[in-house]
C-alpha positions as CSV (number, residue, x, y, z in Angstrom):
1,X,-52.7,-12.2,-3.1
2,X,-49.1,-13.1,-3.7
3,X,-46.6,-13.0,-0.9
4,X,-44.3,-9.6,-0.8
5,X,-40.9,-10.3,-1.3
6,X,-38.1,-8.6,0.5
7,X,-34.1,-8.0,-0.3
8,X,-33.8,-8.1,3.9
9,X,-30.4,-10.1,4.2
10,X,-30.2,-13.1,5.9
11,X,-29.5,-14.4,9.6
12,X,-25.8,-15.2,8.6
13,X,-25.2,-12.1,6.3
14,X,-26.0,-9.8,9.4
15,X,-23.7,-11.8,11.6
16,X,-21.2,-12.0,8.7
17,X,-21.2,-7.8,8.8
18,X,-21.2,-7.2,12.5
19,X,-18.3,-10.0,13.0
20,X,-16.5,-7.6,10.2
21,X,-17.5,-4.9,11.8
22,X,-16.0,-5.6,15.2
23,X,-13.3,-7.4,14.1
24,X,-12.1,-3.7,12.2
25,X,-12.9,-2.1,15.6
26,X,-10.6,-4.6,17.5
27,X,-8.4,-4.7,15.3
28,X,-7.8,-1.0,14.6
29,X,-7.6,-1.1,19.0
30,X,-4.9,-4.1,19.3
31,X,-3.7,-4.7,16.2
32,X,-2.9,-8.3,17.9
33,X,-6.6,-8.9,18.6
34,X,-7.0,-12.9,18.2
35,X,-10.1,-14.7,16.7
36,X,-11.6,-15.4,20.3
37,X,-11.1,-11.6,21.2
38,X,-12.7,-10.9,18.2
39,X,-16.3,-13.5,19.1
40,X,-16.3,-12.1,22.4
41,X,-16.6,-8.4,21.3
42,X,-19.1,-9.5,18.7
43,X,-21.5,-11.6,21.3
44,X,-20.9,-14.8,19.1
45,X,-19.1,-17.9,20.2
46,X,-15.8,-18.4,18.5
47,X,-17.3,-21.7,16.2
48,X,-19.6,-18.3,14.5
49,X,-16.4,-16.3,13.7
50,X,-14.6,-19.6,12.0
51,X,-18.2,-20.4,10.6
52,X,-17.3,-17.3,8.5
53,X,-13.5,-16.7,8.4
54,X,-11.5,-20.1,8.7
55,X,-8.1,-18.0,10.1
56,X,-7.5,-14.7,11.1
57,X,-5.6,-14.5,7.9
58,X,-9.1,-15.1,5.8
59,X,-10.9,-12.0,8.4
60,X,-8.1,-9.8,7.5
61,X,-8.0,-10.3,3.7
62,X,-11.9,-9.3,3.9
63,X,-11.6,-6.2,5.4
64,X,-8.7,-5.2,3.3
65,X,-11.3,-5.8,0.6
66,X,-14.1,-3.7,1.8
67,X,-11.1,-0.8,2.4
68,X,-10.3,-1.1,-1.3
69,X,-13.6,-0.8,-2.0
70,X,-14.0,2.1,-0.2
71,X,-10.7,4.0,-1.7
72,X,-11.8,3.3,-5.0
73,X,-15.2,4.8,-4.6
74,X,-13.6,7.9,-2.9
75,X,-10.7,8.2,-5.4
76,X,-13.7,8.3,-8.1
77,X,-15.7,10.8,-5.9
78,X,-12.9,13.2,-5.5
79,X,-12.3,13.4,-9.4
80,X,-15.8,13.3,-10.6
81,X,-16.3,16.2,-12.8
82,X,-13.1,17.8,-12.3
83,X,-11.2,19.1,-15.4
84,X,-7.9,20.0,-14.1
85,X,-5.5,17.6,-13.5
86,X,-3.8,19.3,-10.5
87,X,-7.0,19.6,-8.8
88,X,-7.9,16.4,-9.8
89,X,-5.4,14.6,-8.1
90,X,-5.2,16.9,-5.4
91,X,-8.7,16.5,-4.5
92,X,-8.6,12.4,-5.0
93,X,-5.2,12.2,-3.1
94,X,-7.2,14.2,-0.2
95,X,-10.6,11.7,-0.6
96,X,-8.2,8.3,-0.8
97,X,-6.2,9.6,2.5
98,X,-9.4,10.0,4.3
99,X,-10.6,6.3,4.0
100,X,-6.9,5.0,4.3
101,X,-6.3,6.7,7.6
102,X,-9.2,5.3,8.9
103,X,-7.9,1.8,7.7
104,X,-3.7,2.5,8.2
105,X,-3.6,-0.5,11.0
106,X,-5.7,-2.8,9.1
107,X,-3.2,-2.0,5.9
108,X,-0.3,-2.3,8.1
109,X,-2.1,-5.9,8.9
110,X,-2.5,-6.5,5.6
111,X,0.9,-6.1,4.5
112,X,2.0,-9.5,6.6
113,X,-1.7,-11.1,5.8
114,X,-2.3,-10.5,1.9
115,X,0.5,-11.5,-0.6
116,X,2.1,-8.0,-2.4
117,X,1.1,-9.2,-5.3
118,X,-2.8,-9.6,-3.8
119,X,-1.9,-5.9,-2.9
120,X,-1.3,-5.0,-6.5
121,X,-3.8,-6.5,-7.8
122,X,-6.8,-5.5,-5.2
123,X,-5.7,-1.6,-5.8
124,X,-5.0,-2.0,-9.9
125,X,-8.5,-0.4,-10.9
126,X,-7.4,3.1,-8.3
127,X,-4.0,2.8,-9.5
128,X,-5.6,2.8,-13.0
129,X,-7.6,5.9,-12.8
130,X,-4.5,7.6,-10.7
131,X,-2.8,6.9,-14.1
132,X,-5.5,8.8,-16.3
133,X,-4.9,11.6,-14.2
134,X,-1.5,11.8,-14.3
135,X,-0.9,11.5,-18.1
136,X,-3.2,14.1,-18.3
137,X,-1.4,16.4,-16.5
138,X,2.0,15.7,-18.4
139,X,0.2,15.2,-21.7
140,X,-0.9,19.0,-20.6
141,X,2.1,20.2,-19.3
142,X,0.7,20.4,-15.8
143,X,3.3,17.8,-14.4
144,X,7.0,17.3,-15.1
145,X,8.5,13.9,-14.5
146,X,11.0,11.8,-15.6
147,X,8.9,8.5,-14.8
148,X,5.9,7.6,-17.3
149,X,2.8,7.7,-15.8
150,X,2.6,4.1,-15.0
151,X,5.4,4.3,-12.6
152,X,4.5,7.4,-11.3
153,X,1.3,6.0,-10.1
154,X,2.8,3.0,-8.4
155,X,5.1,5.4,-6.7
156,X,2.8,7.6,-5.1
157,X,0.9,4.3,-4.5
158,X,3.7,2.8,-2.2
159,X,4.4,6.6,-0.9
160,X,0.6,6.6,0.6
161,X,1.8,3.3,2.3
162,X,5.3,4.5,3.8
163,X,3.1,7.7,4.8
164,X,0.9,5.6,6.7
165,X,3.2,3.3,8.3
166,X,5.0,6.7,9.1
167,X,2.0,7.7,11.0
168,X,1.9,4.2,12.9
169,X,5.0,4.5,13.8
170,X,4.8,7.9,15.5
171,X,7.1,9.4,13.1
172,X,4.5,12.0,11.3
173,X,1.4,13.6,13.3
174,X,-1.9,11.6,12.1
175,X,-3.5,15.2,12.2
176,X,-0.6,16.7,9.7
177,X,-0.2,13.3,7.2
178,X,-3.2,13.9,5.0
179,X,-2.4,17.6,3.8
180,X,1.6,16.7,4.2
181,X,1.2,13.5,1.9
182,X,-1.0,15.3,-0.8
183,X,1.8,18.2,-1.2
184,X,4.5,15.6,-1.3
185,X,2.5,13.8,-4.0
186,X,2.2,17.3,-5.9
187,X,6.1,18.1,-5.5
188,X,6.8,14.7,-7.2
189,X,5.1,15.6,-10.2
190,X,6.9,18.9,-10.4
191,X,4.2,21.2,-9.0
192,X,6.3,23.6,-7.0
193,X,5.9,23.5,-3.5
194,X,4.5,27.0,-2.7
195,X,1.8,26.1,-5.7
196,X,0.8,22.3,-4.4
197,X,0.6,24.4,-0.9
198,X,-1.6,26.9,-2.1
199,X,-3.7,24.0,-4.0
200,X,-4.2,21.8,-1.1
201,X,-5.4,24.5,1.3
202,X,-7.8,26.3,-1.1
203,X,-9.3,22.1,-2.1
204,X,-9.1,20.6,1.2
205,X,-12.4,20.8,2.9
């Protein structure tokens, strides 16, 4: 009888993931968290951690991956099967600023760790689909803006990251930013503000 095989990840793989797992933990805790704080919280010496990640630099860059991930499978939640482009980018807006707040330190991290360009790149395929939608809407009518919708996008784009940094830095109340940036969003692409409003609070769940 031949041997079952299994998809069970390895030794390393499961340290890999719980290093990257407590590293976002610390991280998100003391921003400042070093590579040995890091090994300690994870119950691995430090030589593990490098084994993995040669810098704190590298450990960073990972997460920020995972985070894209993670935005980009939201974004593309929020607008499946949605017809409208206001709710459509009300409702992806809404599903992006979840997983971002939950990630705001580690982008503020990544900002000084990954090049801008890195940035770009990494969030090109969301920025891409935040295009579709937009077009749409001023193809339709729906939005009114002087930018095409290329530019648009990489506005809101760097608006989502002033937002958040806003939120770090005390400035806007983490419990108010996701509805507040989503209207803000809408206002730009000349929703009136008593409409994007009225759309966020009857979408937001």
């Amino acid at each position: 009888m031949a041997a079952m095989t299994t998809d069970s990840p390895s030794r390393a793989e499961v340290n890999r993931r719980r290093i990257l797992d407590i590293a976002l933990t610390e991280l998100l805790r003391d921003p400042d968290a070093s590579m040995d704080q890091i090994a300690k919280a994870a119950g691995v010496v430090r030589r593990t951690v490098y084994g993995h990640f040669p810098n704190r630099e590298a450990l960073i860059s990972t997460l920020f991956e995972g985070a894209v991930q993670a935005v980009e499978a939201a974004h593309a939640a929020g607008r499946a099967g949605v017809e409208d482009p206001a709710e459509s980018l009300v409702l992806s807006t809404l599903a992006v600023w979840e997983i971002a707040d939950r990630y705001r330190l580690l982008v503020a991290l990544a900002q000084h760790s990954v090049t801008v360009q890195g940035m770009r790149e990494r969030l090109a395929p969301v920025r891409g689909a935040f295009v579709e939608v937009l077009q749409r809407g001023l193809d339709q009518g729906v939005f009114e803006s002087p930018l095409p919708a290329p530019a648009l996008a990489y506005a809101h784009e760097q608006m989502l990251f002033a937002l958040m940094e806003a939120v770090n830095d005390g400035l806007l109340a983490a419990e108010e930013a996701g509805r507040s940036a989503v209207i803000t969003v809408m206002t730009t692409v000349g929703v009136p503000l008593a409409r994007a409003t009225e759309l966020v609070t009857k979408l937001s769940r």
